[in-house]
Phi, psi and omega in degrees: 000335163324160125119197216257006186220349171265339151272334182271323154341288207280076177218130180252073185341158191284348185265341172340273165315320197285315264206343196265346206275282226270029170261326179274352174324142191271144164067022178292009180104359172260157211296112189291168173212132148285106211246099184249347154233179180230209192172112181062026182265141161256176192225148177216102175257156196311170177246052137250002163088358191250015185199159193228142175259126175223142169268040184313124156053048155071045204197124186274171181197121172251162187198158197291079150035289227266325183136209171124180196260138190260111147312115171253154191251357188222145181277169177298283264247008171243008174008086186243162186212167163059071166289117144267169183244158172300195163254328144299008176081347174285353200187147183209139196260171202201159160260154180210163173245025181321318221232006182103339155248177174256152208210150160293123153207182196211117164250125178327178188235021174260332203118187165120197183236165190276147189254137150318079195266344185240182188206142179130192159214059143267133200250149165243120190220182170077052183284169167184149195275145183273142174311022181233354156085350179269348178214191180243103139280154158152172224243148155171151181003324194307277242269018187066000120224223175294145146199160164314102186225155172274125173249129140279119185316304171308312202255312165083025170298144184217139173226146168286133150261287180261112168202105181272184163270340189293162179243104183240156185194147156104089195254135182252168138274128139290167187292327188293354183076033179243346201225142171238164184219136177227186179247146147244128179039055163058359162262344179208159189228134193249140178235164208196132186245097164002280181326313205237347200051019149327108213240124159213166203253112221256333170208134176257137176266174218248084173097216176280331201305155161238149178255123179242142161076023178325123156196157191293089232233149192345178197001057175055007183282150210264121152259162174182170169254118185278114185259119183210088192075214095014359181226146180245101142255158173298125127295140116275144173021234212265356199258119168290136176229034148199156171232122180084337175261193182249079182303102169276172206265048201250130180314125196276179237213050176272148172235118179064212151302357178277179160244171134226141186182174208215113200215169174019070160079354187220170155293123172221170187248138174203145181270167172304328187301341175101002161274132224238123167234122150290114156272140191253143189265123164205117195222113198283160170205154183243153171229159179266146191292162183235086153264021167282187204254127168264181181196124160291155163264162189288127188241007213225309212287124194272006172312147177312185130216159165290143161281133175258300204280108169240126214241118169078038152349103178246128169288152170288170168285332196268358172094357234246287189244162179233145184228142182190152167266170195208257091353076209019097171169181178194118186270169178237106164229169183308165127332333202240340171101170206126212208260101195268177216252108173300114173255314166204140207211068229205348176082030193243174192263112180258184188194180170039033180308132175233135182277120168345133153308329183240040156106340190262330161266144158247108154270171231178125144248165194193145184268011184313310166273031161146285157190163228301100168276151171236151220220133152243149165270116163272110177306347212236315177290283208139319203272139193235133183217152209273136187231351142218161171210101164252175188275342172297194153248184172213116217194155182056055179265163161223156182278139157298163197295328162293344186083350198248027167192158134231156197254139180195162153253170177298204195242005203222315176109033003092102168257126181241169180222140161258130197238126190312321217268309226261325177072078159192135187271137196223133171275118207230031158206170142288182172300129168239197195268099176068038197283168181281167178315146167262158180207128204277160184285147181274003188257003197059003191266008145240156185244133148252170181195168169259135201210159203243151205239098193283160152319298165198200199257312180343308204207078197317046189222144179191254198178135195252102176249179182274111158277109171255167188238074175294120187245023158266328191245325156082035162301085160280137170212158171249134195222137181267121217241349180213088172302142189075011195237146170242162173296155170284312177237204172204055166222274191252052183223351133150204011275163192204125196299146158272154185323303171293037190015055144282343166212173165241138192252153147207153163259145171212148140102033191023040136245183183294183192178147145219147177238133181275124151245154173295217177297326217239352189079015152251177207260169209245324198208191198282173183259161162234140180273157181239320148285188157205355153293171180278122198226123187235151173027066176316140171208155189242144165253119195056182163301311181269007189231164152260142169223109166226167202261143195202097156083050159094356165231176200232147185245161165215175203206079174343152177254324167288343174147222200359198202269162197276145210257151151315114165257103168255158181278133186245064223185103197212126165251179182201164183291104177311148131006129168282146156269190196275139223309133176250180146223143204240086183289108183227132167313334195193143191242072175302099196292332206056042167238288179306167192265014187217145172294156132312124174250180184022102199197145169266147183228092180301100169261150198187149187042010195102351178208150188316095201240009173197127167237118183206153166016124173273128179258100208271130179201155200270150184068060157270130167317146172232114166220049167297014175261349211243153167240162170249154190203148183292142186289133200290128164283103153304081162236073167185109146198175194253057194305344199229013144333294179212048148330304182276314191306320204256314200111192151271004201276014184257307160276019177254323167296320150320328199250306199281358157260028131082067194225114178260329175220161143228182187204118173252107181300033175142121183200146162332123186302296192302340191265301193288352155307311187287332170282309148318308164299334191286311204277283199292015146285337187092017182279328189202136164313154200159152157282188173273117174265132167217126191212196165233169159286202178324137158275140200289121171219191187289215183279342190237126206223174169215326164287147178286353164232046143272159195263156186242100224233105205250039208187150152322317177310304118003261171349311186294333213267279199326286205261358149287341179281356200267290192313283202289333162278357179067019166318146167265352164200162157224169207230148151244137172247177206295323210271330141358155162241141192314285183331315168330286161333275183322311173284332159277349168274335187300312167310293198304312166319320184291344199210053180030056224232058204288158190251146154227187185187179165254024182244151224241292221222121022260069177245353164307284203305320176236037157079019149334112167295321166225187149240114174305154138076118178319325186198073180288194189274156199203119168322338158274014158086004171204186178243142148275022200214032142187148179261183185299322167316321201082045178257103169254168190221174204309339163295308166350275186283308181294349182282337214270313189276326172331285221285264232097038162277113196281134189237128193253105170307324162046067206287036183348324202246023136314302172348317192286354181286343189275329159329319176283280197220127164232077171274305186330322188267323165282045196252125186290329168320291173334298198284318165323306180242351163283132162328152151282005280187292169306306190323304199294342188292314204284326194258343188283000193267313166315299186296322170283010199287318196314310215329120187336289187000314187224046109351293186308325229268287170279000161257008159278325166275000168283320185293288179305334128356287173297338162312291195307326198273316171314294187296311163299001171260353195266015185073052156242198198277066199279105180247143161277150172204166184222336169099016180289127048233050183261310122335146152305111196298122155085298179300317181318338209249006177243007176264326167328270164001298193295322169297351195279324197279325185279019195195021171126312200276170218256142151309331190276350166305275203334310182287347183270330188309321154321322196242272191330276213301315154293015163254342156256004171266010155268005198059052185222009173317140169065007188255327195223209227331039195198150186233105181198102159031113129127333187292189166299158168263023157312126171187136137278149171258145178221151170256121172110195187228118157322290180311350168248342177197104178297359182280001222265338202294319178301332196297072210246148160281305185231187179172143190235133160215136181074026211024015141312088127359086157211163217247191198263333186289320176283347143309295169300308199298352175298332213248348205296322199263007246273183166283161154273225194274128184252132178230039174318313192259126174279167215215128170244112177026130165314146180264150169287024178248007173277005187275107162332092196269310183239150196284332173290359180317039188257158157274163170314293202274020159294333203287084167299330178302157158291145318210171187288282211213000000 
């Protein structure tokens, strides 16, 4: 897939986007779905009463009062939502996301093109016309969070009504045009009297509930939807008016005492008497063919290849060596390049090498005793001794300039500094969300580092700045150095002080930057660019040069200018030797096709693969595992090794292979960690399943995880997927924040260049040749899905578009978690206990103890709803992959709780299981290679005690386990960690600094963050 014509494929040419709209026209002539319910659609009805406005699949649509065939007014590439009507009926505005943001616009109700009322990059959303037809109330951002604003149509003048630190939204009219009624933070509901700005509180909620959809309902009392668990209903005031259905959380529609509002797939009607008519509905949509040529990558060739994943680059101070990991290990090489010098290497996980100043020490972290400690390397020795132990991790570290602290983070996302001398630790941030590497000031009295600034509390996406640490003043502070632009990642991408403090390097937009700042960082002038190539994981040589990795090699680059020079490497790995021929003897075999075991069968493996399942034959150095059956090794594919990559270690792929999880696949991960990990594994270099993964996921302007790319431009774009071609993803992921256009031109590229795509949208990404979807109703820039309601209820638009397009959906069933209510053997399983941090451990089981809890009661009827989707769509002949999104999920127990909830809620073990093996061998392009025990596969394969197919917990039994036809058993998995020491206070933990003081509300650790979803 290399070289110049396999990249020039991968392109979104400038005209790309541009070139995309009229492939997208509804009713183009491609295999159609007929859409009879909708799942999260809202409704508006006109004000004659003859007509009904809907946001069916990201598409305004209007239809006959009475019911009827919906005439659509809008294309995929304007993803409009939420129709009010003018007050005279012609027209209706709406929010879209055409453009990268969310915007106003108002289109005839007749057709036509849509007109554009808002502008920026601020998002604006929710409109509605005030009864006098002059002006738009709705909510945004513009204010640092949610609030309430006013358009005047004539002038196109925006005024405030309401704007708080409070999140306020989704604004109603009374009919006289004197009042508005909104939601505050989804907890309350409030009206505001124009005239006086007189505010008054109008339902407060209860408990856990949420309040959705506010609008003014007979004698002026607030209707909305209350969410209380498991149940959705339409309010009146303090008067419940539905049971049992699934009321979405869209402003209900009164005429008198009637209602119109939208609950379980349909438009409904509902009288005072309390009698309910559905209006029916039929709205064609089109979906797109997927016939490109996919291509694997060589997965057999014992040929040399160069190594790419060079994970974390560090300069020395004199400029001399660059240090970096590399096939779980971590070299040293000249500066000018050559062959570089494997230094520590033992197979436990090191990571982050940073150079002493003066040159003589490597520091390091490593999980050897257990879990991640910082660690030196004597350079002159040799010799590695350990430099704090604590209960935690200690991860990313840098020497301060003197050499005498380091700065590093926790296991909380928590920045500490260690002072070398005294062997004592001081915490100098709060937890933050994923922050980036800290890097010192050249006097040592600031840390700065990347950290993510969210927008509002409403919609957890913002732009990744420079956090400084004054640690005289214990000032935090932030600063956006490109307004509205984000850092590219928030790992090895800066921001990094240069040695004369004179500048901060970061990348944005995937080339270098410098910015001039003072003493304390803050910046003094404009950032300048430095690179024009695809630019990663910055390090400064001296003052005037950068030296960073750019599509798998590594460069350096005057800060003055001219062209960047190539550091080449003499650094190559290969496919260890298959080992030598087994024959494996099992009481019972599941090939993973037939609905029945096989008994007493041999499974001949030779070269790494299967080359006989037959009869049993007695022969001497036969494995003998007749009480065990083999069954093909299960594929997680969606989860995240490098989520909390450095944290878990090496216990992350040795916990996968003893639940008898053999490949994973990851839709977003660090480019460079998952290079390095993928080499690391298929060199034989780090314990492990089979990794197939992407970099960073592609996204808008606006991001939340530290590794999405945040991508505003074609250009942008070309620089993304030439590093995708030339590093060799096995897929890209888009994330929410993408624009639909966007969205088409990488898929059209990826496509081009046999590439399959995944994303968190169903629909129109049916329509422009989306391979998949994560997650039943993942996080989705409207803050809610069209493919699951809040309840967890999907309906008949779903699933057929899901079975139509073979666009494959990874359930990723977060709310198994309610099954630990039953049974928690998985969390008491010495695998579990063993190879989970302790840390994880503790999460995993306080997740355990509550699940009965009245509390999370809801919890199993929202996976029975997700189930049923998923279970619908697979009898209905689509596309089931197991997945679990771990570690956001649990690593490895997640993908057997997944199963069980699949099995507790309709489906056979062998549906479940396939969904495990087959199917996700064939959407890697590995059919008959992996999820099968058959002549010519992989020799993937776990022994288990029982039988799956009768009992899916049996799948969990796992004894041994095979990938490549390596051979290891649970006990040789387990033993690096079984003995490991406990809790160590060797480093003394000193008091908190006051800039370790919650500051901001977005101020969380990673794993508080509980929603759907990463990636």
């Amino acid at each position: 897939m290399r070289g110049g014509a396999a990249a020039a494929a991968l392109t979104v040419a400038g005209a790309g986007v541009a070139e995309a709209e009229p492939d997208l026209q509804p009713d183009g002539g491609r295999a159609g779905v007929v859409l009879r319910e909708g799942t999260n659609l809202s409704a508006a009805l006109s004000p004659d009463g003859r007509w009904i406005a809907v946001d069916l699949v990201t598409g305004i649509w209007v239809l006959p009062a009475g019911g009827g065939r919906a005439r659509r007014l809008t294309d995929d590439l304007q993803d409009a939502t939420l129709p009010t009507w003018s007050p005279d009926g012609r027209r209706l505005v709406f929010q879209s996301y055409r453009d990268g943001n969310f915007h106003l616009y108002v289109i005839d109700a007749a057709g036509g093109t849509p007109r554009k009322l808002t502008e920026g990059r601020f998002d604006h959303r929710e409109p509605v016309f005030s009864p006098d037809g002059t002006k738009l109330a709705f909510s945004s951002d513009r204010d640092g969070s949610y609030g309430i604003h006013l358009l005047d149509l004539a002038s196109g003048a925006i005024s405030t009504v309401v704007s708080t630190p409070d999140e306020e939204a989704s604004p109603r009219w009374s009919a006289d045009g004197t009042k508005i009624v909104f939601t505050v933070n989804d907890t309350a509901i409030d009206v505001v009297t124009l005239a006086t700005g007189a505010r008054t509180r109008l339902v407060t909620a209860t408990g856990a509930d949420k309040l959705y959809g506010p609008a003014f309902g007979p004698g002026g009392q607030p209707s909305y939807l209350r969410l209380r668990g498991a149940e959705a209903d339409l309010m009146l005031g303090d008067e419940q008016l539905t049971k049992g259905e699934d009321v979405f959380g869209f402003a209900a529609n009164w005429s008198g005492s009637a209602v119109l509002y939208t609950a379980d797939g349909h438009i409904r009607w509902r009288e005072q008497s309390g009698a309910v008519k559905d209006i029916p509905f039929e709205a064609g949509v089109s979906t797109a063919p997927r016939d490109y040529r996919r291509r694997v990558r060589d997965l057999d060739s014992p040929a040399p290849k160069p190594v790419r994943g060079i994970a974390s680059p560090v300069v020395s101070r004199d400029g001399k060596r660059i240090a970096f990991r590399a096939l779980n290990a971590i070299y040293v090489v000249a500066a000018g390049g050559g062959r570089p010098q494997r230094l520590i290497g033992d197979g436990y996980f090191n990571s982050d090498p940073d150079f002493h100043p003066d040159g003589t020490k490597l520091l390091y972290t490593s999980d050897r005793l257990g879990t991640a400690d910082l660690w030196l390397h004597d350079l002159g020795t040799g010799t590695d001794t350990v430099l704090t132990q604590l209960a935690g991790a200690q991860v990313a570290p840098r020497w301060s300039p003197d050499g005498g602290r380091v700065a590093y983070a926790d296991q909380d996302g928590a920045t500490w500094i260690h002072d070398v001398a005294s062997n004592s630790a001081q915490q100098v941030t709060p937890p933050l969300f994923m922050p980036g590497r800290p890097t010192w000031s050249p006097d040592g009295s600031v840390l700065a580092l990347a950290a993510v600034k969210p927008y509002s509390k409403r919609y957890r996406e913002g732009t990744s700045q420079i956090l400084t640490v004054d640690l005289k003043t214990h000032e935090l502070r932030y600063a956006e150095p490109m307004p509205f632009r984000s850092f590219a990642t928030r790992g090895d991408d800066g921001p990094l002080w240069s040695p004369d403090g004179r500048y901060l390097a970061f990348t944005v937009e995937s080339v270098a930057w410098i910015a001039p700042v003072d003493g304390t960082g803050r910046l003094i002038g404009a950032p300048r660019q430095v690179t024009h190539d695809v630019t990663d994981s910055l390090a400064w040589q001296g003052n005037d040069t950068l030296v960073y990795l750019s599509k798998g090699r590594l460069k350096a680059q005057k800060i003055a200018g001219g062209e960047p020079r190539t550091i080449r490497l003499d650094f190559t790995w290969a496919r260890p030797r298959p080992p030598r021929p087994t024959v494996i003897h099992v009481g019972a075999a599941w090939d993973g096709v037939a609905r029945t075991l096989r008994r007493n069968v041999d499974i001949v493996v030779d070269g790494g693969r299967i080359a006989d399942v037959r009869p049993h034959r007695a022969a001497p150095g036969t494995v003998d595992a007749h009480d065990l059956t083999a069954m093909p090794g299960l594929v997680d594919i969606h989860n995240h090794w490098h989520l909390r990559g450095r944290q878990w270690g090496d216990r992350q792929g040795r916990l996968w292979l003893s639940y008898g999880i053999t490949t994973t696949r990851s839709p977003g991960d660090p480019v460079y960690q998952m290079l390095e990990t993928r080499e690391a594994l298929e060199s034989g270099n780090r314990v492990g399943p089979r990794y197939f993964g992407t970099g960073e996921a592609i996204d808008g302007s606006r991001i939340y995880y530290n590794f999405m790319r945040p991508t505003l431009s074609p250009e942008q774009l070309n620089l993304e997927l030439s590093r995708a071609v030339e590093l060799e993803y096995d897929m890209i992921k888009t994330y929410v924040r993408l624009p639909v256009a966007s969205q088409q031109a990488v898929v059209r590229a990826a496509h081009g260049a046999g590439i399959p795509l995944s994303s968190h949208y169903l629909y129109p990404a049916a329509n422009i040749g989306m391979d998949a979807m994560e997650h039943t109703g993942a996080t989705n820039r409207l803050g809610y899905s069209h493919t699951v309601s809040r309840i967890g209820r999907s309906y008949q638009d779903a699933v057929s578009l899901f079975v139509r397009s073979g666009m494959s959906i990874t359930p990723t069933l977060f709310t198994s978690r309610a099954l630990y209510a039953d049974d928690k053997s998985l969390v008491t399983d010495e695998r579990t206990e063993v190879l989970f941090p302790p840390w994880e451990y503790q999460l995993l089981k306080t997740t355990a103890d509550t699940a009965g809890n009245p509390e999370n009661a809801y919890l199993r009827q929202a996976l029975a709803g997700n189930v049923d989707m998923v279970l619908r769509i697979h009898r209905a002949g689509g596309f089931v992959v197991t997945g679990t999104d771990s570690p956001l999920d649990n690593v490895a127990v997640s993908t057997h709780q997944n199963l069980r909830a699949m099995v507790a809620f309709g489906f056979t073990p062998y549906e479940a299981l396939t969904t495990a093996t087959r199917n996700p061998a064939r959407w890697l392009g590995l059919e008959d290679r992996i999820g099968v025990l058959k002549p010519g596969a992989y020799a993937d394969l776990s022994l288990v005690s029982g039988n799956p197919l009768q009992d899916i917990k049996a799948a969990a039994n796992v004894r041994s386990v095979l990938v490549g036809g390596v051979l290891r058993t649970v006990g040789e998995l387990l033993a690096p960690y079984r003995n490991q020491p406990g809790p160590r206070a060797a480093t003394e933990v000193v008091p908190a600094a006051r800039s370790a003081e919650k500051q901001h509300w977005w101020h969380v650790p990673e794993w508080s963050e509980h929603v759907c979803c990463s990636g």
